[in-house]
VOGU-3710 file (C-alpha; in Angstrom, 3 decimals, decimal comma):
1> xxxxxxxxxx> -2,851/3,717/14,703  -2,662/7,360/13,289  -4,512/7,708/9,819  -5,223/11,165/7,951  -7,734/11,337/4,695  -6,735/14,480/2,778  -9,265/15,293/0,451  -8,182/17,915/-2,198  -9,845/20,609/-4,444  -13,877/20,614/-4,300
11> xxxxxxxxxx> -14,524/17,930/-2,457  -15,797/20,092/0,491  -18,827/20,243/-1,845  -19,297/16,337/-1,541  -23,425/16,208/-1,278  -24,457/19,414/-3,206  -22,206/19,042/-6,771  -22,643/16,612/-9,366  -25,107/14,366/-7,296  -25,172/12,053/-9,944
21> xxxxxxxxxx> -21,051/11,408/-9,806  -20,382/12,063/-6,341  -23,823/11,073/-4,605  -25,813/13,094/-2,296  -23,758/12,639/1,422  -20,977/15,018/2,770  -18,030/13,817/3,439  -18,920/15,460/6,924  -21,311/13,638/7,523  -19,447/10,662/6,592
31> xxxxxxxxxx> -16,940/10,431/8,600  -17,956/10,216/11,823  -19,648/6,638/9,834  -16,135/6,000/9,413  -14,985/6,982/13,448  -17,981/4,899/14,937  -16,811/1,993/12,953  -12,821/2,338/13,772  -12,767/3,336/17,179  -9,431/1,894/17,876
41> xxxxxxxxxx> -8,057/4,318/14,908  -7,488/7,911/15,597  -8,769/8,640/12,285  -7,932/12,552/11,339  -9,509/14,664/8,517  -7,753/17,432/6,449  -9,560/19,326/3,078  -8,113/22,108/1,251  -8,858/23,501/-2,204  -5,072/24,647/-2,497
51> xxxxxxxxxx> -2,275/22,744/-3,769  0,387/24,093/-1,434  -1,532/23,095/1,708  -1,868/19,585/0,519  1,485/19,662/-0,050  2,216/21,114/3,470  -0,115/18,663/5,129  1,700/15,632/3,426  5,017/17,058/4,814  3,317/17,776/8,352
61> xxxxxxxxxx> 2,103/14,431/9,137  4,204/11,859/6,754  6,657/10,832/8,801  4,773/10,023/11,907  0,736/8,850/10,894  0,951/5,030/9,689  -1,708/6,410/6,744  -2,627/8,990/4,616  -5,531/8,276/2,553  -5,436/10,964/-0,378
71> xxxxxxxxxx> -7,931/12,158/-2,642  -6,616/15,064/-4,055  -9,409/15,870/-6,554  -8,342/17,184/-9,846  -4,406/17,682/-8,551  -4,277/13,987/-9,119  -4,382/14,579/-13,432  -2,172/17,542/-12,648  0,245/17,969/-9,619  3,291/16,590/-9,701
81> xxxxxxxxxx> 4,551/18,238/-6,888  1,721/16,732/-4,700  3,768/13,476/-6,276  6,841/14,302/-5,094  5,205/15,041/-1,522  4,037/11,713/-1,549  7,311/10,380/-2,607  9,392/12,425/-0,248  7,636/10,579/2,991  7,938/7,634/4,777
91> xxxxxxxxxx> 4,218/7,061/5,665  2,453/4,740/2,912  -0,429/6,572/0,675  -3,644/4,935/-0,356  -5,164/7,035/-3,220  -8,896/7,134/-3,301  -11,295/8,275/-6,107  -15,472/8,476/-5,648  -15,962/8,010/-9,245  -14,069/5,573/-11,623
101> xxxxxxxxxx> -11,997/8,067/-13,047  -10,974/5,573/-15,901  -14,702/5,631/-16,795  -14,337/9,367/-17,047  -13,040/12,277/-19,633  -9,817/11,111/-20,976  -7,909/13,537/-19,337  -8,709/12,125/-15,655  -6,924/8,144/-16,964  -4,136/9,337/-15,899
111> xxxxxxxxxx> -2,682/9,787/-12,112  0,641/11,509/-11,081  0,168/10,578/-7,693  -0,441/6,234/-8,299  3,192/5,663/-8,934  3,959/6,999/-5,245  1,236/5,373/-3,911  0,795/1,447/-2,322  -2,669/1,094/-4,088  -5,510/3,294/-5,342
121> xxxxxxxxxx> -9,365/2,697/-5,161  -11,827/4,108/-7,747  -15,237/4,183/-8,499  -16,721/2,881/-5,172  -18,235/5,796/-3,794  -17,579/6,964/-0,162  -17,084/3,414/0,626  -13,736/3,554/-0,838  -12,548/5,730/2,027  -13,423/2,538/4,086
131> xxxxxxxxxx> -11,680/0,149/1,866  -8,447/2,258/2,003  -8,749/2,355/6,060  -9,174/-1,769/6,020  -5,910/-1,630/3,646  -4,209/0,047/7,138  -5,778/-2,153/9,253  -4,707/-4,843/7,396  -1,224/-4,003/6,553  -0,194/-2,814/9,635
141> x> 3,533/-2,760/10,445
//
């Protein structure tokens, strides 16, 4: 099983911003947390604070992973082209969120990408990367 998480804008900062919303871990040193525990998952990783590569990462690997997990930062309130990525490829789309964005600024209630995508988790931290890699596990094909 091929699964990609795509984190978007600022989240290469994971463990040095906003401590108090996003905790104190990298996401790098995170994942290999995540690897350990899914060694029978070729689990890739892909961050970019640009819209367009997102965009060209979606199109890259979406018809051939069996999971993107997406957390695409502040595009989610914003991009609908990184929608229409999602909705222009086959492979399903978990979108994750570190915070509970609906517990947040008004502005981040709202998700262009969650229409395109088979489920979303929010608010549970870095563990919600794991929850979206047991949705694979448990959905598979």
């Amino acid at each position: 099983m091929n699964i990609i998480i795509i984190n978007g804008p600022n989240l290469n900062l994971l463990g040095v911003r906003e401590k108090t919303i996003y905790g104190s871990r990298s996401f790098e040193d995170y994942i290999p947390e995540l690897r350990e525990k899914y060694t029978d998952i070729t689990l890739g990783y892909f961050q970019s604070n640009h819209e367009g590569k997102i965009i060209d990462k979606i199109h890259e690997i979406g018809f051939s992973y069996d999971g993107i997990i997406l957390n695409a930062g502040a595009y989610t309130h914003t991009s609908i082209a990184i929608a229409d990525a999602i909705a222009a490829v086959n492979t399903p789309v978990v979108e994750v969120h570190i915070s509970n964005i609906h517990k947040r600024e008004k502005f981040r209630h709202h998700s262009y990408l969650t229409p395109n995508c088979v489920g979303i988790m929010a608010g549970f931290g870095l563990d919600g990367y794991r929850l979206a890699v047991e949705y694979f596990v448990n959905n598979k094909a």
